[in-house]
N, C-alpha and C positions, 0 to 999 in steps of 0.2 A: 172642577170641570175645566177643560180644556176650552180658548177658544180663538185659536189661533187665525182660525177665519175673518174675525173683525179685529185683528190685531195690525195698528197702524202704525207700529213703533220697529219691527224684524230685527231687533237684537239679535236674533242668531244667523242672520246674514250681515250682519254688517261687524258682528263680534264685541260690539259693547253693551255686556251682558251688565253693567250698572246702571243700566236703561230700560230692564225686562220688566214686563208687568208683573205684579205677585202668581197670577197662575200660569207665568210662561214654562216651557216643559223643560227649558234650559236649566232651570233652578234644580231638576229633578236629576237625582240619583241616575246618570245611565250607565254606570260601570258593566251591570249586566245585560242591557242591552247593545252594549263594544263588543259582550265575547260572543254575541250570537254571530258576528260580522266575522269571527276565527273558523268557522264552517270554511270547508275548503270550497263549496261550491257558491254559498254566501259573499265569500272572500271576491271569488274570482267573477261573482256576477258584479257586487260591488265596483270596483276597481275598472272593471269595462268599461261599466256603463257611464262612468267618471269621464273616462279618456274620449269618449262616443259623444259626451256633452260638451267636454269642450272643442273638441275637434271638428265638432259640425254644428256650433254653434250658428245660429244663423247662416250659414252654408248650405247644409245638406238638409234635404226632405226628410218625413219622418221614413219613409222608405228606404230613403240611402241606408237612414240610420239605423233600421234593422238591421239591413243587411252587413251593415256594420258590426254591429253589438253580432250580431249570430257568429261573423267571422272569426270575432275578436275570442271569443267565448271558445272557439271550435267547435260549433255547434255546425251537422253537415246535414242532419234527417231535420227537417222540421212541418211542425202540423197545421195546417189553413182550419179552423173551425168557422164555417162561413153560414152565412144566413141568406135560406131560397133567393128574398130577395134583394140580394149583391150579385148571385152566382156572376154574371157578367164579369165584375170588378176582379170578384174572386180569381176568375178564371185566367184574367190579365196579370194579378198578381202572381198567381201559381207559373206564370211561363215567365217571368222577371226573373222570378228565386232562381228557376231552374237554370234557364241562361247565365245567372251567375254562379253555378257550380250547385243548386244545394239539391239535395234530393227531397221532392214536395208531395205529403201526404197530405188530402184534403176528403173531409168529410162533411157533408150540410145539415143541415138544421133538421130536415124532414124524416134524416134516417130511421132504416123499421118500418115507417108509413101506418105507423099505430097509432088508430082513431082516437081522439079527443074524449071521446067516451068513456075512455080506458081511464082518465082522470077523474071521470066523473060528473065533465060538463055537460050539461043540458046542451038538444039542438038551441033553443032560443040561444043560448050562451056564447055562440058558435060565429064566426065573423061573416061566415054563408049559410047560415041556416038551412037544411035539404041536402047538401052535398057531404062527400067523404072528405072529411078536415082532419089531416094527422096533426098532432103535437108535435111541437119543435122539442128533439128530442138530445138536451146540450150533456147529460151525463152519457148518452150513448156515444155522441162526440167523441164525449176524454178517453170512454172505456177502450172504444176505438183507436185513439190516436196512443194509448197509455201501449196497448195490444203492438202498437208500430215500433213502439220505442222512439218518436220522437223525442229530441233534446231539447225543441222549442219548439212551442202553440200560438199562434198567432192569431187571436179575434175580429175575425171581419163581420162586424156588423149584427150580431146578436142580440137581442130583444133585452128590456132590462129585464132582470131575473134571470132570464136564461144564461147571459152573459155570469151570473153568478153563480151558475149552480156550473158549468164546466170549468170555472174556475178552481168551486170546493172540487171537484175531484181528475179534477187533470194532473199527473204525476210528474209531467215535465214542466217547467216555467215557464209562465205563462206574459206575450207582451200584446197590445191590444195596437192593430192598427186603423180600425174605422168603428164608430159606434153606431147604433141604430137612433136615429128622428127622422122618421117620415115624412113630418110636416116641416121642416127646416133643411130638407137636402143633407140628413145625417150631420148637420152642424147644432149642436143641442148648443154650444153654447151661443149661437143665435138668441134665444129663450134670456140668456143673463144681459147679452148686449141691451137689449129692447125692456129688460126688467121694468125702467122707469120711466117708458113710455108705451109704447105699443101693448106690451106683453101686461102691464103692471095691472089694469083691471082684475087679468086672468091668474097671477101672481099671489097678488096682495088681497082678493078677496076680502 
C-alpha cells in the first residue's frame, strides 16, 4: 500500500532516493510506466505542461495557465463543462478564451432537462420536493462536447461524482478549473485548512 500522503520524507523531489521509506513507489519498477509517456499525445501533453509550470510558477493564474497549456499544446476548439450554478463564472470564462483566439463550446450540467425520476429518485429525495428537478446530466456533457470535437474540456464546477463521470467519458483531455463547495465559496480546500480546528468535530467524528 501506497501512502504517499503522510509521507514526510519526498525523496522523489528532492532525489535522495537512499532516504525513501520501504513503500515509496520510487523503489518500484517504472520502466513501463516511462514508455506510456512515448504516446505521442502523452509526450506532448507531458512536456507542456512541464514548461506551463515552470514558466508560471508563481506568476501566472491558473487561468493564464490554461490558456497557456491549450496554446502550447495547439489545442484551438475547447469544451466549458460547466455547472447551472457557475453559469455566471462560466460565461466570463467562455468570453476570456474567446478574446484570446480559441474557439468556446460550452455545454451545462442540466442538458436534456431529464427529470430525476429518470434515475429513480424518489420526490422525498429531491433538493425541492413538488417541482421539475432535471439530473445534472455530465456524460451528456462529454457525448456532447466529444460530438464537437474539442481538443480540450475544461470543468467549471461540477458536483462530486458528476465531475467523474464526464471525465470516464470525455474523449478529449480533460483540465479542471474550478471545483464545486457550496458551503466554502468552491474553496474545498478550506475544509483541510480548518481540519484541526473549526472543521475537526465534523472531520474526525
Amino acid at each position: 500500500m501506497y501512502t504517499c500522503a503522510q509521507c514526510k520524507i519526498h525523496s522523489c523531489s528532492s532525489g535522495n532516493l537512499e532516504y525513501k521509506p520501504g513503500n515509496c513507489p520510487c523503489g518500484e519498477d517504472q520502466s513501463e510506466i516511462r514508455e506510456l509517456y512515448k504516446d505521442e499525445l502523452t509526450s506532448k501533453l507531458a512536456y507542456q505542461s512541464a514548461l506551463v509550470e515552470a514558466e508560471g510558477y508563481c506568476v501566472k493564474t491558473r487561468l493564464e495557465e490554461t490558456m497557456d497549456f491549450a496554446q502550447r499544446c495547439g489545442f484551438k476548439k475547447l469544451g466549458l463543462a460547466f455547472c447551472l450554478g457557475l453559469a455566471k463564472e462560466a460565461g466570463v470564462l467562455s468570453k476570456v478564451l474567446e478574446h484570446n483566439g480559441f474557439e468556446v463550446h460550452s455545454v451545462i450540467c442540466k442538458n436534456g432537462s431529464t427529470p430525476k425520476e429518470f434515475m429513480g429518485i424518489e420526490e422525498c429525495q429531491k433538493i425541492r420536493p413538488g417541482t421539475h428537478e432535471p439530473m445534472c446530466n455530465p456524460v451528456g456533457q462529454a457525448v456532447l462536447l466529444n460530438e464537437e470535437g474539442t481538443e480540450l474540456n475544461i470543468v467549471v464546477g461540477l458536483c462530486v461524482g458528476h465531475d467523474s463521470l464526464f471525465i470516464k467519458y470525455s474523449e478529449a483531455p480533460v483540465t479542471v478549473f474550478a471545483v464545486k463547495d457550496r458551503v466554502l465559496a468552491h474553496n474545498p480546500l478550506g475544509a483541510i485548512y480548518l481540519a484541526g480546528g473549526y472543521y475537526k468535530e465534523k472531520l474526525y467524528k
